[in-house]
C-alpha positions in Angstrom: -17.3 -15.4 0.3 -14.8 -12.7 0.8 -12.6 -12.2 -2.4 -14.2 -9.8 -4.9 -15.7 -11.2 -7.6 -14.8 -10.7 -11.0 -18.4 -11.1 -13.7 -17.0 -9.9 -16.9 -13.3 -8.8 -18.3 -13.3 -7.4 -21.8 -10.6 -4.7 -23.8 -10.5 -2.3 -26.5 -6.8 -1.2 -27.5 -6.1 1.0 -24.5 -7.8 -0.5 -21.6 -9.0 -3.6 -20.0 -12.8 -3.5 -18.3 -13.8 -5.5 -14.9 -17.2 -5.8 -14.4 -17.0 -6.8 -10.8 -20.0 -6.5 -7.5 -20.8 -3.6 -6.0 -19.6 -2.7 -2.9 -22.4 -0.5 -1.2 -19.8 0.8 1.9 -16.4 1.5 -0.4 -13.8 0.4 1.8 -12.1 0.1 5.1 -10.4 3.1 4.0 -13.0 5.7 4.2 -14.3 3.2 7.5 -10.9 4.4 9.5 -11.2 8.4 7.9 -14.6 8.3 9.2 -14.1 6.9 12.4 -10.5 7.0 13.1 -10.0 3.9 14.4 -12.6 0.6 15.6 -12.9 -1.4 18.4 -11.2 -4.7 19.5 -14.6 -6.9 18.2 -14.8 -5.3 14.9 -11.1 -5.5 14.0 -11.6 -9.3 15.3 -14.8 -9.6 13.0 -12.6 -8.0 9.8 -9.5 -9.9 10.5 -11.2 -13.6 10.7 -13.2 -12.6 7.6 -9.9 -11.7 6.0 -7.7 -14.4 6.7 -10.7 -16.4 5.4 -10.3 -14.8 2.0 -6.8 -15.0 1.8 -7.0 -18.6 3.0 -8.5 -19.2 -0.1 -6.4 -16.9 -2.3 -3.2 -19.1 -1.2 -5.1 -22.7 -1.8 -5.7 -21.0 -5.5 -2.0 -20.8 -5.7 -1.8 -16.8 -5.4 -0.3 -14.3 -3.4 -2.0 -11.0 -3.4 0.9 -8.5 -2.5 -1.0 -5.6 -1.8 -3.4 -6.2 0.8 -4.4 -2.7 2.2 -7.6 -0.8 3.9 -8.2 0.9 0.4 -8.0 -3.3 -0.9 -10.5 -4.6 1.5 -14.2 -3.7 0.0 -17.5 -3.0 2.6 -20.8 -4.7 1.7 -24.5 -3.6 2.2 -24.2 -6.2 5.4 -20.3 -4.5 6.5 -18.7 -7.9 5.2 -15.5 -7.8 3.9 -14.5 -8.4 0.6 -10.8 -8.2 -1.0 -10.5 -6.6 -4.4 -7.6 -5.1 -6.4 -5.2 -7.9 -7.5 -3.3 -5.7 -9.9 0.1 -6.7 -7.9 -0.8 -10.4 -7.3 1.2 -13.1 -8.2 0.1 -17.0 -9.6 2.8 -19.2 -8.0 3.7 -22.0 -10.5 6.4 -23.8 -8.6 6.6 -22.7 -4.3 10.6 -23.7 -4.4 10.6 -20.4 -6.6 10.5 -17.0 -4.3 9.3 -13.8 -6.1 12.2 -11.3 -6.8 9.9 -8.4 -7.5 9.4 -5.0 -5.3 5.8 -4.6 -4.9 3.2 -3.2 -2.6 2.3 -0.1 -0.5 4.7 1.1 1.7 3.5 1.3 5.0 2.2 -2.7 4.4 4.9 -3.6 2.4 6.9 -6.9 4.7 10.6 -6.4 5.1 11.5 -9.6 3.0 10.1 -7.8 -0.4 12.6 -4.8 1.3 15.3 -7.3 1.6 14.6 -8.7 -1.8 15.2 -11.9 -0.7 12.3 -13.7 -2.2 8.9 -13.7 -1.3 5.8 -16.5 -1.2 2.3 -16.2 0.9 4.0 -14.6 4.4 3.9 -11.6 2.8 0.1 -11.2 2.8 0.2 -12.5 7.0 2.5 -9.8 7.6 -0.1 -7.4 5.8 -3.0 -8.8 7.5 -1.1 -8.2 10.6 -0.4 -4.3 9.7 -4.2 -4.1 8.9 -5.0 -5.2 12.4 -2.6 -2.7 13.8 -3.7 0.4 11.7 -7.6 -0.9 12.6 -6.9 -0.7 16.6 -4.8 2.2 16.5 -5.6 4.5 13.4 -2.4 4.5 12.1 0.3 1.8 10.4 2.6 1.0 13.1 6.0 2.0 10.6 4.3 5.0 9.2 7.3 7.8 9.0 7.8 10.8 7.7 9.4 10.0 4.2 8.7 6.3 2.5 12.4 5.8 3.0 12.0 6.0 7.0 8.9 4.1 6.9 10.9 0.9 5.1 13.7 1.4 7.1 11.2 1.2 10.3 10.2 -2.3 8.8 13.2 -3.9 8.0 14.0 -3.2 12.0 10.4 -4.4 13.0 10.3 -0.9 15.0 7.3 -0.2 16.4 5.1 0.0 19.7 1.5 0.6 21.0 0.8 4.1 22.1 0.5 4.1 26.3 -2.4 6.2 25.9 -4.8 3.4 24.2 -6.6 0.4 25.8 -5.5 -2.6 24.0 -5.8 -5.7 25.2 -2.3 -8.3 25.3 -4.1 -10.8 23.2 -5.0 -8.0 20.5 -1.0 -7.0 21.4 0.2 -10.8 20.4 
């Protein structure tokens, strides 16, 4: 129920076509620049529907490697859906980490950084950044330059701002 869904691939000989569902509300993307940030209950109601979604994406075997707001589709009823697998991965064999660097950088988890091989924690550590960025409005390693931001990451450097409510169990 909450992974995009693909009716119709087809290609010519310089692009490939997706036919895939409409999403009448975009994304959470455009949900955060129009409001900012959301409240404690919504960012619960996105995250369980998400971690449905990628529940499923794992027990197919893939890892989607780029789970962002502008990655997580809005329907008619404000449901999520996640879309864009262009960076996922099919794992054949789970004794084999992927090598590759891949992702957005504010998202991005420090073992892709460390290129030390990377399975399904990857997208937990994203979902994890997503709940951050929904609470506060902002990634919590955003820097200046994407160099600062990964170096913020590989340290796990990064707090609440004092001046916002937040519950410890939204915190944990």
């Amino acid at each position: 129920d909450n992974v995009a869904q693909l009716y119709k691939a087809f290609e010519n000989d310089t692009n490939v076509f997706m036919v895939m569902e409409l999403w009448e509300n975009q994304s959470l993307i455009e949900l955060m620049r129009n409001r900012r940030r959301i409240t404690e209950t919504e960012t619960r109601w996105y995250i369980a529907q998400l971690v449905k979604g990628i529940r499923y994406i794992h027990s197919q075997n893939i890892v989607h490697r780029d789970l962002k707001l502008g990655n997580l589709f809005l329907t008619a009823k404000m449901e999520l859906k996640i879309g864009d697998f262009g960076l996922s991965e099919y794992v054949k064999d789970p004794n084999d980490k992927l090598m590759s660097l891949s992702g957005t950088p504010n998202y991005i988890a420090p073992e892709i950084l460390e290129k030390s091989g990377h399975l399904y924690e990857v997208d937990i550590w994203a979902i994890g950044v997503i709940a951050y960025t929904l609470l506060v409005g902002a990634p919590p390693f955003q820097a200046k330059t994407s160099k600062a931001t990964c170096s913020r990451i590989k340290q796990v450097l990064y707090s609440f701002p004092r001046w916002l409510d937040i519950t410890d169990s939204c915190k944990g």
